[in-house]
matplotlib code that plots the C-alpha trace (Angstrom):
import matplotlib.pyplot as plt

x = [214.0, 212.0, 209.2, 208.8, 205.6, 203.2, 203.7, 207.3, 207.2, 204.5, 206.4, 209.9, 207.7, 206.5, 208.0, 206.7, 203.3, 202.9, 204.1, 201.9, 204.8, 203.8, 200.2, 198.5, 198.7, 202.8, 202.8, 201.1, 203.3, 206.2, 205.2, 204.2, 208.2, 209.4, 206.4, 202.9, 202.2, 198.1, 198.2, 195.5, 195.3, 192.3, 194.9, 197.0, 194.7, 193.6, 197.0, 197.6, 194.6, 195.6, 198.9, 197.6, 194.9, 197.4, 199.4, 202.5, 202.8, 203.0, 204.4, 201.6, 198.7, 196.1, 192.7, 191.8, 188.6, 187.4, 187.7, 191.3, 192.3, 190.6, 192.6, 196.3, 195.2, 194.7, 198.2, 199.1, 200.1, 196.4, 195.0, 196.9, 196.2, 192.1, 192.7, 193.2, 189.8, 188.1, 189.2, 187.9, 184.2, 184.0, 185.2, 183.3, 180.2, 180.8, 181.7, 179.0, 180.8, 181.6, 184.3, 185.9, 186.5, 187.6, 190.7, 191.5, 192.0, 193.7, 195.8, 196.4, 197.0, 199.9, 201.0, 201.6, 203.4, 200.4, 200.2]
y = [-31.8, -29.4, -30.5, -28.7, -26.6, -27.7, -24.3, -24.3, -28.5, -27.6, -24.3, -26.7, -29.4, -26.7, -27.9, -31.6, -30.2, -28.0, -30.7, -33.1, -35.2, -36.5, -37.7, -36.3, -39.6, -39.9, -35.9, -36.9, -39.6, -37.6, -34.8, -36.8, -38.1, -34.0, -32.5, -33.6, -37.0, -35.8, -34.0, -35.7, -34.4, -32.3, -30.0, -30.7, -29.1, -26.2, -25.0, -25.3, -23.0, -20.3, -20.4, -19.5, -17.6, -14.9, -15.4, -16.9, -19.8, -17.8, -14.3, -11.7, -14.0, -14.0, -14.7, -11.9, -10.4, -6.7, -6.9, -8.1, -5.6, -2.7, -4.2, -4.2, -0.8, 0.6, -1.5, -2.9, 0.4, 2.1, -1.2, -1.5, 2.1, 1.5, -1.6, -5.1, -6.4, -2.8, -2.6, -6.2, -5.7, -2.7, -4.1, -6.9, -5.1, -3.1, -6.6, -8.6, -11.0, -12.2, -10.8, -14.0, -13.9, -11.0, -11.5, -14.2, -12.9, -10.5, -12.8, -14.5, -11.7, -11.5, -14.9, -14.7, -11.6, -9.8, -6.9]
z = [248.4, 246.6, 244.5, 241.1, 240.5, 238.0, 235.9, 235.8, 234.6, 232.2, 230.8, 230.7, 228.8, 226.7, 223.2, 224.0, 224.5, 221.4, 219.4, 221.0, 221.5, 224.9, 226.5, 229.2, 231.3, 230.6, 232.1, 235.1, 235.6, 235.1, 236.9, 239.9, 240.1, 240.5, 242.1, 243.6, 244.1, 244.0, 240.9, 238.1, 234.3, 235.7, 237.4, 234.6, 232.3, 234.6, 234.9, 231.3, 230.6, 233.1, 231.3, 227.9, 229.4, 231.4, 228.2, 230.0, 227.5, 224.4, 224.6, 223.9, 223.4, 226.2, 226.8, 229.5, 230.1, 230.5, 234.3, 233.9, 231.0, 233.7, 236.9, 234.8, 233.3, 237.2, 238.1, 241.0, 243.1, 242.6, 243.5, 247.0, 247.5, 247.5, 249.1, 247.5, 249.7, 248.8, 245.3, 244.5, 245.9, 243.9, 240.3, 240.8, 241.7, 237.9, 236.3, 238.3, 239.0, 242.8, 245.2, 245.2, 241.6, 241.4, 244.2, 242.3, 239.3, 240.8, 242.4, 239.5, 237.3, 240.3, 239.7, 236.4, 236.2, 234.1, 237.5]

ax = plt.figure().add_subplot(projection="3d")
ax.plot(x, y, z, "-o")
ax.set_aspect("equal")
plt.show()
Protein backbone atom coordinates (compact mmCIF):
# COMPACT_ATOMS: atom_id res chain seq x y z
CA UNK A 1 0.00 0.00 0.00
CA UNK A 2 1.05 3.46 -0.29
CA UNK A 3 1.88 5.49 2.59
CA UNK A 4 0.62 9.09 2.70
CA UNK A 5 3.15 11.97 2.68
CA UNK A 6 3.48 14.13 5.55
CA UNK A 7 2.48 17.35 3.40
CA UNK A 8 -0.54 15.94 1.87
CA UNK A 9 -1.82 14.47 5.79
CA UNK A 10 -0.87 17.85 7.17
CA UNK A 11 -2.59 19.95 4.25
CA UNK A 12 -5.90 17.33 4.70
CA UNK A 13 -5.69 18.00 8.58
CA UNK A 14 -5.46 21.47 7.78
CA UNK A 15 -8.84 22.76 9.48
CA UNK A 16 -7.99 20.61 12.67
CA UNK A 17 -4.68 22.33 12.90
CA UNK A 18 -5.82 25.97 12.48
CA UNK A 19 -8.32 25.43 14.90
CA UNK A 20 -6.05 23.84 17.21
CA UNK A 21 -8.42 21.05 17.45
CA UNK A 22 -5.96 18.29 17.55
CA UNK A 23 -2.27 17.84 19.47
CA UNK A 24 0.85 17.36 18.09
CA UNK A 25 1.37 13.88 19.80
CA UNK A 26 -2.43 12.65 18.49
CA UNK A 27 -0.89 13.88 14.69
CA UNK A 28 2.01 11.72 15.03
CA UNK A 29 0.04 8.98 16.08
CA UNK A 30 -2.18 9.40 13.37
CA UNK A 31 0.05 10.07 10.85
CA UNK A 32 2.23 7.14 11.76
CA UNK A 33 -1.05 4.63 10.91
CA UNK A 34 -1.08 6.24 6.97
CA UNK A 35 2.46 7.15 6.40
CA UNK A 36 5.93 6.81 8.29
CA UNK A 37 6.26 4.83 11.12
CA UNK A 38 9.71 7.17 11.98
CA UNK A 39 8.12 10.37 11.68
CA UNK A 40 8.47 12.50 15.35
CA UNK A 41 6.64 16.02 15.94
CA UNK A 42 10.19 17.47 15.00
CA UNK A 43 9.44 16.52 11.30
CA UNK A 44 5.98 17.29 12.08
CA UNK A 45 6.86 20.72 12.71
CA UNK A 46 9.52 21.20 10.00
CA UNK A 47 7.10 20.31 7.37
CA UNK A 48 4.54 22.44 8.75
CA UNK A 49 6.94 25.44 8.49
CA UNK A 50 8.02 24.88 4.89
CA UNK A 51 4.29 24.71 4.25
CA UNK A 52 3.57 28.23 5.47
CA UNK A 53 6.93 29.26 4.52
CA UNK A 54 6.47 28.44 0.43
CA UNK A 55 2.95 29.60 1.19
CA UNK A 56 1.25 26.32 0.35
CA UNK A 57 -0.86 26.34 3.49
CA UNK A 58 -2.54 29.60 3.08
CA UNK A 59 -2.90 30.91 -0.49
CA UNK A 60 -0.68 33.95 -1.06
CA UNK A 61 0.96 34.17 2.33
CA UNK A 62 4.75 33.16 2.36
CA UNK A 63 7.66 33.75 4.16
CA UNK A 64 10.40 33.75 1.25
CA UNK A 65 13.51 35.45 1.24
CA UNK A 66 15.35 37.69 -1.35
CA UNK A 67 17.22 34.77 -2.87
CA UNK A 68 13.90 32.91 -3.34
CA UNK A 69 11.86 36.00 -4.62
CA UNK A 70 15.24 36.41 -7.29
CA UNK A 71 15.22 32.49 -8.23
CA UNK A 72 11.04 32.51 -9.01
CA UNK A 73 11.62 35.96 -10.71
CA UNK A 74 14.54 34.13 -13.14
CA UNK A 75 11.83 30.92 -13.38
CA UNK A 76 12.58 27.71 -13.79
CA UNK A 77 13.44 27.63 -17.69
CA UNK A 78 16.41 30.40 -17.22
CA UNK A 79 17.57 28.46 -14.24
CA UNK A 80 17.97 25.05 -16.25
CA UNK A 81 19.40 27.04 -19.07
CA UNK A 82 22.57 28.29 -16.79
CA UNK A 83 22.46 25.11 -15.14
CA UNK A 84 20.68 24.03 -11.92
CA UNK A 85 24.36 23.10 -10.23
CA UNK A 86 25.86 26.54 -12.05
CA UNK A 87 23.02 28.71 -11.32
CA UNK A 88 22.99 27.68 -7.48
CA UNK A 89 26.88 28.47 -6.87
CA UNK A 90 26.37 31.71 -8.35
CA UNK A 91 23.10 32.96 -6.38
CA UNK A 92 24.47 31.74 -3.45
CA UNK A 93 27.75 33.37 -3.88
CA UNK A 94 25.46 37.01 -4.30
CA UNK A 95 23.21 35.85 -1.21
CA UNK A 96 26.23 34.36 0.77
CA UNK A 97 24.79 31.71 1.68
CA UNK A 98 26.13 27.94 0.76
CA UNK A 99 25.61 26.03 -2.53
CA UNK A 100 23.75 23.55 -0.68
CA UNK A 101 21.25 25.92 0.47
CA UNK A 102 20.67 27.36 -2.33
CA UNK A 103 19.70 23.83 -4.36
CA UNK A 104 17.55 23.31 -1.76
CA UNK A 105 15.63 26.03 -1.93
CA UNK A 106 15.49 25.64 -5.16
CA UNK A 107 14.33 22.35 -4.89
CA UNK A 108 11.89 23.22 -2.62
CA UNK A 109 10.73 26.15 -4.29
CA UNK A 110 10.11 23.02 -6.92
CA UNK A 111 8.35 21.02 -4.47
CA UNK A 112 6.00 23.28 -3.50
CA UNK A 113 4.97 24.49 -6.80
CA UNK A 114 6.41 28.19 -6.04
CA UNK A 115 9.02 27.49 -9.59
Amino acid sequence: TDKMSIEAFLLQNRSRINNKEVTNTVLEREYKAVGEDNVSIKIIYKHLYELRKYGVWEKGKDNLNEMHKHMIKQGKNKIEQVGVRTYCIQIAKIYGVSANTARKDYSDLLKYGRL
